[in-house]
Backbone atoms as SQL, in Angstrom:
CREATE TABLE atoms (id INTEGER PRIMARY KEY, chain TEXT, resi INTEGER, resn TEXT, atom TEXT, x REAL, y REAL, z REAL);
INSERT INTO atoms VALUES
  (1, 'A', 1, 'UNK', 'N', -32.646, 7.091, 74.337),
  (2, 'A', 1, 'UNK', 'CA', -31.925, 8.316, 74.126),
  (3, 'A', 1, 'UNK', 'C', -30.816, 8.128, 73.095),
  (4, 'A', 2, 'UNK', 'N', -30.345, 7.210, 72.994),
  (5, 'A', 2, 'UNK', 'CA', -28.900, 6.931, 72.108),
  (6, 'A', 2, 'UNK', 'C', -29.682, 7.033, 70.743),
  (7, 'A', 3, 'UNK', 'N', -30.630, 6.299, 70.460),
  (8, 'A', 3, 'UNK', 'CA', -31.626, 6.551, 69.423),
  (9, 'A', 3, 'UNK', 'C', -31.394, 7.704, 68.738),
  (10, 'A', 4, 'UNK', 'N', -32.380, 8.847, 69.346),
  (11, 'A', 4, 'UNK', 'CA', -31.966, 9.951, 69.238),
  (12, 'A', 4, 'UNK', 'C', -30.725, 10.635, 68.724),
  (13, 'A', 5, 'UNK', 'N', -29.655, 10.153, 69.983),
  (14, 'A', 5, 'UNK', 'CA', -28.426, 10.896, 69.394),
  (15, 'A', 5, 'UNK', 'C', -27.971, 10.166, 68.149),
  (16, 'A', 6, 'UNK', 'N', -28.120, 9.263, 68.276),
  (17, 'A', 6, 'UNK', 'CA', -27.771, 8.578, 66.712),
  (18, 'A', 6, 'UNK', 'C', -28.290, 9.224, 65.355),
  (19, 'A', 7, 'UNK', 'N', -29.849, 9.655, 65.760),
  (20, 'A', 7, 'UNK', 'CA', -30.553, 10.372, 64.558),
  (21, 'A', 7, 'UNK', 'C', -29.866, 11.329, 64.091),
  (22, 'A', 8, 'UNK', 'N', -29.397, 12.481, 65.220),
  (23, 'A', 8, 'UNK', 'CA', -28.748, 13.939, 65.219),
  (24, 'A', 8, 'UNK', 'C', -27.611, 13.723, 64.264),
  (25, 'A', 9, 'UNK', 'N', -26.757, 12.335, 64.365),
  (26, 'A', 9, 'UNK', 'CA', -25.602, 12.850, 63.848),
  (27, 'A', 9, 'UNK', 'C', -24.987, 12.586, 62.870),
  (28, 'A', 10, 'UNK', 'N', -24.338, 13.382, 62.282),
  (29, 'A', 10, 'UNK', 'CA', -24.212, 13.510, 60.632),
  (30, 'A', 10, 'UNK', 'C', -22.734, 13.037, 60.289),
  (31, 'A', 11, 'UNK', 'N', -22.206, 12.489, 61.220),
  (32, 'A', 11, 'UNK', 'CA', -20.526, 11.704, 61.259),
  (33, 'A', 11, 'UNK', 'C', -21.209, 10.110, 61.488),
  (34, 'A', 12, 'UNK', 'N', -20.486, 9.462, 60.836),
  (35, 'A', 12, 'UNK', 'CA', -20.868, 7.634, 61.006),
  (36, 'A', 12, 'UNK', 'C', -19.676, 7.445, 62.323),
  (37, 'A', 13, 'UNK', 'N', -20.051, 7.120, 63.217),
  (38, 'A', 13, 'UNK', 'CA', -19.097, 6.451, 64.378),
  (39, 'A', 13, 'UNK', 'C', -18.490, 4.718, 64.224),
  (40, 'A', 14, 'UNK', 'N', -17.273, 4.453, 64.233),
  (41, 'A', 14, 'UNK', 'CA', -17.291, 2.934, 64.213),
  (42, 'A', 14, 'UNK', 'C', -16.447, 2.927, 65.325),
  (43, 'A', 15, 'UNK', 'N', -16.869, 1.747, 65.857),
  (44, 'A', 15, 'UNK', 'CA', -16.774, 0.933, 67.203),
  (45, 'A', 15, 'UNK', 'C', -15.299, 0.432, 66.917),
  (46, 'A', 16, 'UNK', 'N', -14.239, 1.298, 68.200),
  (47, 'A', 16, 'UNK', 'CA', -12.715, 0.681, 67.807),
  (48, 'A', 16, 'UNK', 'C', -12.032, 0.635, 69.348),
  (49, 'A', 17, 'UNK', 'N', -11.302, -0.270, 69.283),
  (50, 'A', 17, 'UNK', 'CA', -10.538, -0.477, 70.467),
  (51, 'A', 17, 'UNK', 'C', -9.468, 0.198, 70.457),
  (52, 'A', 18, 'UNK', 'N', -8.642, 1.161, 71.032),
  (53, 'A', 18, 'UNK', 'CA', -7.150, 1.879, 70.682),
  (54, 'A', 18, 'UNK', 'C', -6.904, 2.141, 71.697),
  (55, 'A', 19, 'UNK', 'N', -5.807, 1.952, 72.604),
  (56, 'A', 19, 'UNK', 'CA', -4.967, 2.754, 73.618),
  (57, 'A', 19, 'UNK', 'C', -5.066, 4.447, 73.120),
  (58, 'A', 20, 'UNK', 'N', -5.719, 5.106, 73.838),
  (59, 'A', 20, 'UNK', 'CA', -5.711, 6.548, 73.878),
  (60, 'A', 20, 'UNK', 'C', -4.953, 7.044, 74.896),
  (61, 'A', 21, 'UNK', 'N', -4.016, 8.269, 74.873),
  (62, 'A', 21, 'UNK', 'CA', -3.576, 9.002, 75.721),
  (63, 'A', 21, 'UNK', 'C', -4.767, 10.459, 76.268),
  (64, 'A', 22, 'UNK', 'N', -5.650, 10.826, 77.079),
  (65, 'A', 22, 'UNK', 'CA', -6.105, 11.702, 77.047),
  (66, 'A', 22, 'UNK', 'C', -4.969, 13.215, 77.918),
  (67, 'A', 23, 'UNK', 'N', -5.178, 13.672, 77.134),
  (68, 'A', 23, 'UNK', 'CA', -4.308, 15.022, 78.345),
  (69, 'A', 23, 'UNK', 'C', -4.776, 16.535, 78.381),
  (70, 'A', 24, 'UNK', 'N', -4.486, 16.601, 79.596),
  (71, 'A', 24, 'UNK', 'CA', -5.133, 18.175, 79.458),
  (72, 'A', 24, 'UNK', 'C', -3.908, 18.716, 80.555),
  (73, 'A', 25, 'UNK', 'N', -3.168, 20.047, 80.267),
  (74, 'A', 25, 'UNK', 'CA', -2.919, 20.293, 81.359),
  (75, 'A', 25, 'UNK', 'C', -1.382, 19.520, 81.415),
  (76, 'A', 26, 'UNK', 'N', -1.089, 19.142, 82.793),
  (77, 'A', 26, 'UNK', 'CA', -0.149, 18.368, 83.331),
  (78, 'A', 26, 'UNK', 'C', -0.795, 17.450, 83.402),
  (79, 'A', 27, 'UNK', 'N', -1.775, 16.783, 83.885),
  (80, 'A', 27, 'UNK', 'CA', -1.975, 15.075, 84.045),
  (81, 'A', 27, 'UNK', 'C', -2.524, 14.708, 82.245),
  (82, 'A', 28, 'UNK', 'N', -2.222, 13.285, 82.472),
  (83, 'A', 28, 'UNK', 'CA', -2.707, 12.370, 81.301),
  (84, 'A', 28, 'UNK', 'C', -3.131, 11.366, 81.949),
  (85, 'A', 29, 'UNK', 'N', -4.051, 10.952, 81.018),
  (86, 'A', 29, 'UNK', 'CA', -4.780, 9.629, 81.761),
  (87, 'A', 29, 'UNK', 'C', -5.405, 8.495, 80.593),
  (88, 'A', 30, 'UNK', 'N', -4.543, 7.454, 80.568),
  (89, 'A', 30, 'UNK', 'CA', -4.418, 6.210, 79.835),
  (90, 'A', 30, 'UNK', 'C', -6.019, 5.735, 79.652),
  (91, 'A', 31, 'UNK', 'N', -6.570, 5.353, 78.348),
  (92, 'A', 31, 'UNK', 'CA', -7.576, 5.215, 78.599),
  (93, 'A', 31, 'UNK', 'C', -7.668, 4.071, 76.998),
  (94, 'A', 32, 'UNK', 'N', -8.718, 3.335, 76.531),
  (95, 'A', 32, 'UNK', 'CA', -9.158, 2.880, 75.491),
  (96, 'A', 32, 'UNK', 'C', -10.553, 3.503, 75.090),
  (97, 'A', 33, 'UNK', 'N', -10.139, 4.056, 73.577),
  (98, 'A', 33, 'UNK', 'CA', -11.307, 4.335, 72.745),
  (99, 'A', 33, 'UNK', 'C', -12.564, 3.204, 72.780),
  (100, 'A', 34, 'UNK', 'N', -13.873, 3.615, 72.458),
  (101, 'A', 34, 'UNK', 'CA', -14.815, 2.769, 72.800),
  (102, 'A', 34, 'UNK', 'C', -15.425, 2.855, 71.237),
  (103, 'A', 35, 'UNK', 'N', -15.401, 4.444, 70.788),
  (104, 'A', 35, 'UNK', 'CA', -15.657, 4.845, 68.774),
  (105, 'A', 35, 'UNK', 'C', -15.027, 6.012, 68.872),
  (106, 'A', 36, 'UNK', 'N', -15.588, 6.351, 67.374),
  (107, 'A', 36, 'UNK', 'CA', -14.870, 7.315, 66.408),
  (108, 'A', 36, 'UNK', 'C', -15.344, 7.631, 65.391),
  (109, 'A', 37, 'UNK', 'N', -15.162, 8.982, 65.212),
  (110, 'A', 37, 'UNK', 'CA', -15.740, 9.804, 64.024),
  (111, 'A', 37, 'UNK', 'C', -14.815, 10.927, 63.769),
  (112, 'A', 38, 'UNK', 'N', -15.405, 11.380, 62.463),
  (113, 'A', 38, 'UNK', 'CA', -14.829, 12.769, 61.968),
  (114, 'A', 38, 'UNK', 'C', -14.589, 13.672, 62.957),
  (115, 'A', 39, 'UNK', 'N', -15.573, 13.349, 63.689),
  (116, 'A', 39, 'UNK', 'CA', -15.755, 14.561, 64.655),
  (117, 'A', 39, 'UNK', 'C', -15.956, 14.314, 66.182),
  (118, 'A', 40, 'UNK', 'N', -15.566, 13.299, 66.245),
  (119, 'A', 40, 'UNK', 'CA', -16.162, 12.817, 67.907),
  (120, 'A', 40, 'UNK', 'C', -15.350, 11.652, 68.033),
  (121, 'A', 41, 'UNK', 'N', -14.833, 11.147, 69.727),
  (122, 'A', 41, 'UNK', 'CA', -14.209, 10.234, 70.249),
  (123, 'A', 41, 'UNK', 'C', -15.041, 9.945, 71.551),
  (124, 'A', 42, 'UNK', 'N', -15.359, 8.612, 71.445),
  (125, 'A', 42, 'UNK', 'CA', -16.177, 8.034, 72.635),
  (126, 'A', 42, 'UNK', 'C', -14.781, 7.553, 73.382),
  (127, 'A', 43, 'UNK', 'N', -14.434, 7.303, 74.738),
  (128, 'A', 43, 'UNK', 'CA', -13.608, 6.508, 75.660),
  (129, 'A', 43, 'UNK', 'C', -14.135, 6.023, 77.013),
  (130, 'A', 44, 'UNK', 'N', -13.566, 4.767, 77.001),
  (131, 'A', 44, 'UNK', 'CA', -13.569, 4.731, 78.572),
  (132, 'A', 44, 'UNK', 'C', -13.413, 5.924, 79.660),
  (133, 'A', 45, 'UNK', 'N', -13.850, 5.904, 80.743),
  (134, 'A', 45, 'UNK', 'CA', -13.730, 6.399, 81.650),
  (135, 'A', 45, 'UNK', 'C', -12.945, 6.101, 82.704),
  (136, 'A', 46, 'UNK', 'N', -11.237, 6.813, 83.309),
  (137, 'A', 46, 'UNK', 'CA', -10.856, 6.494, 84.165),
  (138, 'A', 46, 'UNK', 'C', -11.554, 6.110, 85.629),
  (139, 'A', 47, 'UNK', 'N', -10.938, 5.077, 86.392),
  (140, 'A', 47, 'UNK', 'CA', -11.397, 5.115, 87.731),
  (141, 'A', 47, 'UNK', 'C', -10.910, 6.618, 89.013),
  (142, 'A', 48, 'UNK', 'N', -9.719, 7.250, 88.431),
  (143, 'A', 48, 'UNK', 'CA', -9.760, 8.306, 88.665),
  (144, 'A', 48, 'UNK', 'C', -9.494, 9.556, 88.017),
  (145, 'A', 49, 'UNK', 'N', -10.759, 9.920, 88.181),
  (146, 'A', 49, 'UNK', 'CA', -10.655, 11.332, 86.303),
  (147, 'A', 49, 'UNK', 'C', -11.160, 12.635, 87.194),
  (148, 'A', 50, 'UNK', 'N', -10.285, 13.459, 87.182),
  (149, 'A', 50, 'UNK', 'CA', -10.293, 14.502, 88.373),
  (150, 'A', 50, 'UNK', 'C', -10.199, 16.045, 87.069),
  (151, 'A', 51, 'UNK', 'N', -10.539, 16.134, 85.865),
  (152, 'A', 51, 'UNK', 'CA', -10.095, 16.807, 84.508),
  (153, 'A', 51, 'UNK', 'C', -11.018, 18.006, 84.838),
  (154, 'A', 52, 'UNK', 'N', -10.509, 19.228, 84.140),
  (155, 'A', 52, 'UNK', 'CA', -11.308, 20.451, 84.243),
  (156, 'A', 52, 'UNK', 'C', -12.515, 20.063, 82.957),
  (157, 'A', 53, 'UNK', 'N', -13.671, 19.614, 83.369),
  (158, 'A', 53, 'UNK', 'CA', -14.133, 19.306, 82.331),
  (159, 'A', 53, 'UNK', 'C', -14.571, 20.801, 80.909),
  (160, 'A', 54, 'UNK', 'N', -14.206, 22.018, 81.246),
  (161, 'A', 54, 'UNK', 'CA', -14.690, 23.101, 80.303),
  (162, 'A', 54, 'UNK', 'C', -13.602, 23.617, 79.671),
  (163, 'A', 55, 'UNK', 'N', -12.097, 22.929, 79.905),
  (164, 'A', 55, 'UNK', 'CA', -10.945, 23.162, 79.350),
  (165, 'A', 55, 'UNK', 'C', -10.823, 21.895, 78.350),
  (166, 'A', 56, 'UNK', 'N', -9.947, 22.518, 76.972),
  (167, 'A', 56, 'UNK', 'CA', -9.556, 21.446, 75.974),
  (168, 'A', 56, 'UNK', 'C', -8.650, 20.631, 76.196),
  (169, 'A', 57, 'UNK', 'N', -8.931, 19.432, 75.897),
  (170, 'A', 57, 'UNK', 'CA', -7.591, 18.291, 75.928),
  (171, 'A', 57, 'UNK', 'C', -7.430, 17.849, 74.694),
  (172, 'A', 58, 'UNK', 'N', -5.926, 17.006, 74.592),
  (173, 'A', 58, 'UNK', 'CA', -5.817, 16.835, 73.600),
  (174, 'A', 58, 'UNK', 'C', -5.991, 15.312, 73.656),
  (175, 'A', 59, 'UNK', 'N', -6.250, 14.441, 72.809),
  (176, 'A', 59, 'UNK', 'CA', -5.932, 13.057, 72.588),
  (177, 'A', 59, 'UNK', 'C', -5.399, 12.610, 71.773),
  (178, 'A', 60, 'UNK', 'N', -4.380, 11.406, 72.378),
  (179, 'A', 60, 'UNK', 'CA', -3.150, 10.770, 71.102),
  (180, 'A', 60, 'UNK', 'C', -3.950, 9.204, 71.272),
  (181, 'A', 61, 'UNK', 'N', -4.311, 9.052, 70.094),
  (182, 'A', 61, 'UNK', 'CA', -4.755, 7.854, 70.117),
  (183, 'A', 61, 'UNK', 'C', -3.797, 7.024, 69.017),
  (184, 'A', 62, 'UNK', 'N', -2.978, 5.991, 69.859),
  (185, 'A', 62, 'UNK', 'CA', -1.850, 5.036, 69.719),
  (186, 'A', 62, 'UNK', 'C', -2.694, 4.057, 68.130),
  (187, 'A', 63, 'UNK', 'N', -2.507, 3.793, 67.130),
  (188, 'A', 63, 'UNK', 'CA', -2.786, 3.423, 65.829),
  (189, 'A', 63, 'UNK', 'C', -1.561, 2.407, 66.034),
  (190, 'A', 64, 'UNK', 'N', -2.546, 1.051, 65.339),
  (191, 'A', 64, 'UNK', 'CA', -1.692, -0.167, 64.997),
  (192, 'A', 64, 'UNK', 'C', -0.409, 0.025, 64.248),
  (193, 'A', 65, 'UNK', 'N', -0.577, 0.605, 63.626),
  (194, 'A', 65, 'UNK', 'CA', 0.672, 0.550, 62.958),
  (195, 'A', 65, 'UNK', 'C', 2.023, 1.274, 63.586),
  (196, 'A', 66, 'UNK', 'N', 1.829, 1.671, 64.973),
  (197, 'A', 66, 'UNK', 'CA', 2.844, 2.381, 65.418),
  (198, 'A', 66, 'UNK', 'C', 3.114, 3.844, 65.546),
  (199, 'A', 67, 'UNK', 'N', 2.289, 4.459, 65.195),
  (200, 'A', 67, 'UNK', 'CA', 2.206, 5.893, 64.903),
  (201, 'A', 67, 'UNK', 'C', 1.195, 6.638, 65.693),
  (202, 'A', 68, 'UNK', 'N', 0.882, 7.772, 65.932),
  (203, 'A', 68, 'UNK', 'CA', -0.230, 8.713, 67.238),
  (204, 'A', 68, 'UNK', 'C', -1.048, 9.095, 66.084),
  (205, 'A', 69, 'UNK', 'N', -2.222, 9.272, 66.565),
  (206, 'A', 69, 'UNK', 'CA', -3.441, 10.140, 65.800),
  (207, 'A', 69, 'UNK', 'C', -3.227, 11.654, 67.094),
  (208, 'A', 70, 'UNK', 'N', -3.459, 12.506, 66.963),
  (209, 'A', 70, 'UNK', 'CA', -3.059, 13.858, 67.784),
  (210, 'A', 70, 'UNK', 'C', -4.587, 14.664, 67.345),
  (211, 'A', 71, 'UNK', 'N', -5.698, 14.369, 68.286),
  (212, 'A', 71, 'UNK', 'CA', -6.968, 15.338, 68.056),
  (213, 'A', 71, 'UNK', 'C', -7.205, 16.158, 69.163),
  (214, 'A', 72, 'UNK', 'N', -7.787, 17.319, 68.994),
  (215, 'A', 72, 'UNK', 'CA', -7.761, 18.291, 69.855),
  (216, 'A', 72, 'UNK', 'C', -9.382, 18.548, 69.787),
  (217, 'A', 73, 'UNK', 'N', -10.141, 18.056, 71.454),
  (218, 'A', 73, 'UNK', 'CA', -10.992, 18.235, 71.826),
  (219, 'A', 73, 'UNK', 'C', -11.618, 19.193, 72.852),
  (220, 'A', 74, 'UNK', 'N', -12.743, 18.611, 72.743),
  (221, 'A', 74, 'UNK', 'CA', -13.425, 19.176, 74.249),
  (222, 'A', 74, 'UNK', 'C', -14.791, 18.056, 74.970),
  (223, 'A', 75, 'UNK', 'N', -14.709, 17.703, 75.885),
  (224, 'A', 75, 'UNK', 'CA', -15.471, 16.810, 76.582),
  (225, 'A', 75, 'UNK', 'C', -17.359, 17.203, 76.515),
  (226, 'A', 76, 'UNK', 'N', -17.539, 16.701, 75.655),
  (227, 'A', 76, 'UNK', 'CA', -19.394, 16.870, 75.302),
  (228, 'A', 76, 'UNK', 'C', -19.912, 16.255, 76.870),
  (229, 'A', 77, 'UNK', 'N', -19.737, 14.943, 77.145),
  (230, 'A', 77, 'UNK', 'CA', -20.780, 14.413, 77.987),
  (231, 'A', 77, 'UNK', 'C', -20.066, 13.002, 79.193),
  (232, 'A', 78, 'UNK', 'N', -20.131, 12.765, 79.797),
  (233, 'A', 78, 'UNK', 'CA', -20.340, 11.799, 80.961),
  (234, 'A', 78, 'UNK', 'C', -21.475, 11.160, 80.971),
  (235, 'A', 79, 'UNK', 'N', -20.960, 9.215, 81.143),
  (236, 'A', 79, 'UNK', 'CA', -22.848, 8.729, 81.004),
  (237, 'A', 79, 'UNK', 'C', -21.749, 7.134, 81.176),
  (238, 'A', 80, 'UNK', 'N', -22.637, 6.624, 82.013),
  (239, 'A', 80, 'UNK', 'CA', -22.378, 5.555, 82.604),
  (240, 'A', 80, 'UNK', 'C', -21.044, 4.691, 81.990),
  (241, 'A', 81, 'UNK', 'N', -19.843, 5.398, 82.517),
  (242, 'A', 81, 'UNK', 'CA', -18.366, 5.241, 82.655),
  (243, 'A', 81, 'UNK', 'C', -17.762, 5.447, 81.061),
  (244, 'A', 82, 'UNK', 'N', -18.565, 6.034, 80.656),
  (245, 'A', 82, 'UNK', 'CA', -17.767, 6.849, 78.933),
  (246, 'A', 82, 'UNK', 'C', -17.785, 7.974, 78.841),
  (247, 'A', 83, 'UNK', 'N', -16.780, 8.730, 78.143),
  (248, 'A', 83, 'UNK', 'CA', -16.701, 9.817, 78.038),
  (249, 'A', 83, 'UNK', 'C', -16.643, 10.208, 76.629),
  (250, 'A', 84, 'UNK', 'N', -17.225, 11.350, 76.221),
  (251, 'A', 84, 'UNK', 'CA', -17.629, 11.543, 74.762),
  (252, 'A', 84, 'UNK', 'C', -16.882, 13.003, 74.421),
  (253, 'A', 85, 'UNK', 'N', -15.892, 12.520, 73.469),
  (254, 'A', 85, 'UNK', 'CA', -15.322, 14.180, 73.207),
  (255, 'A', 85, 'UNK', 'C', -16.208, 14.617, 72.147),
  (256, 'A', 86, 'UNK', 'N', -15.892, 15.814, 71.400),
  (257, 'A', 86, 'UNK', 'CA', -16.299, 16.491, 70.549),
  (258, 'A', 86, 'UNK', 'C', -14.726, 16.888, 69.619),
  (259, 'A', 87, 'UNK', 'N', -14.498, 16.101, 68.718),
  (260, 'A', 87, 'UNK', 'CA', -13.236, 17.399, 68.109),
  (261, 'A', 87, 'UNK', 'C', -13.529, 18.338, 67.712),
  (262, 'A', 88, 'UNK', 'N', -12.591, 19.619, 67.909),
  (263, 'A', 88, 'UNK', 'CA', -12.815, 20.936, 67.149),
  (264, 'A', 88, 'UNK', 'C', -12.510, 21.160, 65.974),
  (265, 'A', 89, 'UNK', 'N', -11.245, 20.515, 65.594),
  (266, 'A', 89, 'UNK', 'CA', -10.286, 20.710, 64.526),
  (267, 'A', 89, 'UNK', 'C', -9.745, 19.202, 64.170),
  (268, 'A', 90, 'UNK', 'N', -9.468, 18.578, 62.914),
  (269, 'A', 90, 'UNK', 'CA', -8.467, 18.088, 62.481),
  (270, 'A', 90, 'UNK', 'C', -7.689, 18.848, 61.774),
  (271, 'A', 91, 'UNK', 'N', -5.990, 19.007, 62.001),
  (272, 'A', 91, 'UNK', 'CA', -5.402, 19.449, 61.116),
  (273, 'A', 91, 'UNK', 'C', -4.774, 18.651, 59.879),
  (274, 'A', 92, 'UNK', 'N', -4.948, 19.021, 58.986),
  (275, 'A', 92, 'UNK', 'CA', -3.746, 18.446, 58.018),
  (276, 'A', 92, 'UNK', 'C', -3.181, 17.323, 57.975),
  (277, 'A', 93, 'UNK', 'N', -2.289, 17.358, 58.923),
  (278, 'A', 93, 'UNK', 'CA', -1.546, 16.316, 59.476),
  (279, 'A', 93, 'UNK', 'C', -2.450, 15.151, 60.127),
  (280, 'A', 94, 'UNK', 'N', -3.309, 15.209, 60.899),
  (281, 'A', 94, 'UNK', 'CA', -3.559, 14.110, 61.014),
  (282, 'A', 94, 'UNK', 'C', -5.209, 13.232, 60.572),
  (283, 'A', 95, 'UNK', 'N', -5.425, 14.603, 59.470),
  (284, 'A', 95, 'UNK', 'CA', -6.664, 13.899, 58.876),
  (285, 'A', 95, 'UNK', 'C', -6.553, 12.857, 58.019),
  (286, 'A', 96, 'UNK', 'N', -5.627, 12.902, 57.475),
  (287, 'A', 96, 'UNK', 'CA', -4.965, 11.516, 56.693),
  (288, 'A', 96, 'UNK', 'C', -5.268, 10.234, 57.743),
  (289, 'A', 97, 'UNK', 'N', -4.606, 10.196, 58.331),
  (290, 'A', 97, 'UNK', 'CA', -4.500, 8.767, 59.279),
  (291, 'A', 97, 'UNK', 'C', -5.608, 8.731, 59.846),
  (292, 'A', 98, 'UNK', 'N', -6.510, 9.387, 60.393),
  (293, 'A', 98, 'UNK', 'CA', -8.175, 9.581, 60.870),
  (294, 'A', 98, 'UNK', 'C', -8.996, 8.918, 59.477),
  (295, 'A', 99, 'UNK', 'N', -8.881, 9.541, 58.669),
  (296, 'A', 99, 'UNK', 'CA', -9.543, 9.103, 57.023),
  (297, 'A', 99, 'UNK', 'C', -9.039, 7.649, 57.009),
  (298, 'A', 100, 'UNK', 'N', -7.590, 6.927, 57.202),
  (299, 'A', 100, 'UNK', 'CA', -7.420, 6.330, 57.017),
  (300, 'A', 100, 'UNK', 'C', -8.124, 4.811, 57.801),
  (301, 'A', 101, 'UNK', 'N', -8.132, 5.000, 59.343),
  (302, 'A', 101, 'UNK', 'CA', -8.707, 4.246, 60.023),
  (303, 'A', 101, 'UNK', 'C', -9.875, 4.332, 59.752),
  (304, 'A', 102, 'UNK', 'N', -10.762, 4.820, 59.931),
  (305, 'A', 102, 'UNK', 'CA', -12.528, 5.039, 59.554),
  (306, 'A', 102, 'UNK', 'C', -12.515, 4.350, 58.553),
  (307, 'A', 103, 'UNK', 'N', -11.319, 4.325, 57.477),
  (308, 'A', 103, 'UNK', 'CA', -12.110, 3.517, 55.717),
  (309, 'A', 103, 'UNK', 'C', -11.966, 2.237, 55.949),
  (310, 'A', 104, 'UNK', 'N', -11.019, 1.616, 57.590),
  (311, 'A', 104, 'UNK', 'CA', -11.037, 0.154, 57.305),
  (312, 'A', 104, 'UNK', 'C', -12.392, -0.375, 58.149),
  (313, 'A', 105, 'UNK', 'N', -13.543, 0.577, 58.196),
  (314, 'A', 105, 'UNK', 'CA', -14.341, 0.362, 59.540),
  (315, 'A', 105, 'UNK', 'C', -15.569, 0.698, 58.357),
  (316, 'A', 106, 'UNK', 'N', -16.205, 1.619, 57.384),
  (317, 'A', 106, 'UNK', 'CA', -17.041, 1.925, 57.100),
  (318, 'A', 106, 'UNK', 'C', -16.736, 1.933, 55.473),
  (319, 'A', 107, 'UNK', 'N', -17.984, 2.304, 54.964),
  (320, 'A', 107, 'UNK', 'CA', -18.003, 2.730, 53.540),
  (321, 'A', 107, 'UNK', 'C', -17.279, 3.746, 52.676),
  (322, 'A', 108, 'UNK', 'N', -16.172, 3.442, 52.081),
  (323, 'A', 108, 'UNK', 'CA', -15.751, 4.677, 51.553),
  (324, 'A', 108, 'UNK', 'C', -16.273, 5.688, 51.114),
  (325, 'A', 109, 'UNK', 'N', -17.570, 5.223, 50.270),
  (326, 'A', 109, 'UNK', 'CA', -18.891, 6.758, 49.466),
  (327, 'A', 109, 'UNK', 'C', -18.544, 7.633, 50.911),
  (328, 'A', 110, 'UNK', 'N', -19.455, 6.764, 51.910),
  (329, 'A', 110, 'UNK', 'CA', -19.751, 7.508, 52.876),
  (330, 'A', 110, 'UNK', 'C', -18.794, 8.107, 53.791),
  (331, 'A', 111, 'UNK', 'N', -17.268, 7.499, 53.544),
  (332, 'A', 111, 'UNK', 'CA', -16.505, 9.036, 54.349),
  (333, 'A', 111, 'UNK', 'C', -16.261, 9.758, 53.594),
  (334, 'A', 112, 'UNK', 'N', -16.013, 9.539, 52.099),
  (335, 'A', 112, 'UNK', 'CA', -15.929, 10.928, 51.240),
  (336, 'A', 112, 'UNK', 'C', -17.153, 12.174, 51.195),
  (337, 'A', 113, 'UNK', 'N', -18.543, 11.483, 51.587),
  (338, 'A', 113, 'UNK', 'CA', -19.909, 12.460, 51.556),
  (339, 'A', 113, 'UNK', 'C', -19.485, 13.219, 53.021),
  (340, 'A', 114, 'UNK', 'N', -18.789, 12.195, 54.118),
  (341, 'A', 114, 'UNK', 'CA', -18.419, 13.134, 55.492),
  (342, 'A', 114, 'UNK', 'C', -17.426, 13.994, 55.422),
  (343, 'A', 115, 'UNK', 'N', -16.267, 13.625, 54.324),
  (344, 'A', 115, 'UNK', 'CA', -15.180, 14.542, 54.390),
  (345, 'A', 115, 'UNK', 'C', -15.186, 15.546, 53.865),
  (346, 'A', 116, 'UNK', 'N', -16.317, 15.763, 52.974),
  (347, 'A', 116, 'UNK', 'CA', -16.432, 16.840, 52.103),
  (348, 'A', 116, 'UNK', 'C', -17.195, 17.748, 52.605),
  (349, 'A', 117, 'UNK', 'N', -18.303, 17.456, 54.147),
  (350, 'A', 117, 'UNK', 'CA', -18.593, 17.981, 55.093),
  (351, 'A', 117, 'UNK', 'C', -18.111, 18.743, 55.875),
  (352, 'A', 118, 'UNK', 'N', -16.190, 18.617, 55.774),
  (353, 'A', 118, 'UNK', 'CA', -15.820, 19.541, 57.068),
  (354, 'A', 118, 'UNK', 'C', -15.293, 20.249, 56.494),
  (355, 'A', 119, 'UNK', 'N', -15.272, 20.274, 54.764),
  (356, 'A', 119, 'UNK', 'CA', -15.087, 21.646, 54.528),
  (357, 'A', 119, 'UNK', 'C', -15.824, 22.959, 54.711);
C-alpha cells in the first residue's frame, strides 16, 4: 500500500527527526516528526491522543536552529502508531523556513518544480 501512496504523490517527503508541538484546541501533545513535505507531515503517535480528529490543528515544528515552523493542518490518516497530516496552507511566513529545511534533505530542481506547484 505505501507503494501506492508513494505513486499518488506529487510532494517528495524526506525522512526528519524534529520535536513537533501538535495542537488543536486547548490540549497539545509533544510529539517527533517521522517526514515532510510541501504539503504533508508524518508524526509519531502519542500514547495518549484523545484529538477531534475532523477539526484543524496546528503544528510548531521546533527547527535546529532555534526557531518554530507554524503549519496549519488537518489529520489525513492513522496507521500503525503514525499520524499523517495534510497541510492546507503555508503562509508567507513560514514557507521560507519549510523551503529551507526540505533543500538540506532533497534536490533543489526538484523543490523548485514542487514550489512552483502550490502556486
Amino acid at each position: 500500500m505505501s507503494d501506492i501512496r508513494s505513486e499518488r504523490r506529487i510532494f517528495t517527503r524526506v525522512a526528519i527527526d524534529l520535536p513537533v508541538e501538535v495542537h488543536q484546541g486547548g490540549s497539545i501533545w509533544p510529539q517527533r516528526t517521522i517526514d515532510i513535505s510541501l504539503n504533508g507531515v508524518s508524526t509519531d503517535q502519542p500514547d495518549l491522543w484523545d484529538a477531534q480528529y475532523n477539526e484543524p490543528f496546528t503544528l510548531i515544528i521546533k527547527l535546529e536552529d532555534g526557531t518554530d515552523l507554524e503549519l496549519h493542518a488537518y489529520l489525513q490518516h492513522v496507521e500503525s502508531m503514525r499520524l499523517g497530516f495534510k497541510v492546507q496552507h503555508v503562509d508567507r511566513e513560514n514557507i521560507e523556513p519549510l523551503s529551507a529545511l526540505l533543500e538540506q534533505h532533497m534536490d533543489p530542481t526538484t523543490l523548485q518544480e514542487e514550489l512552483a506547484r502550490l502556486d
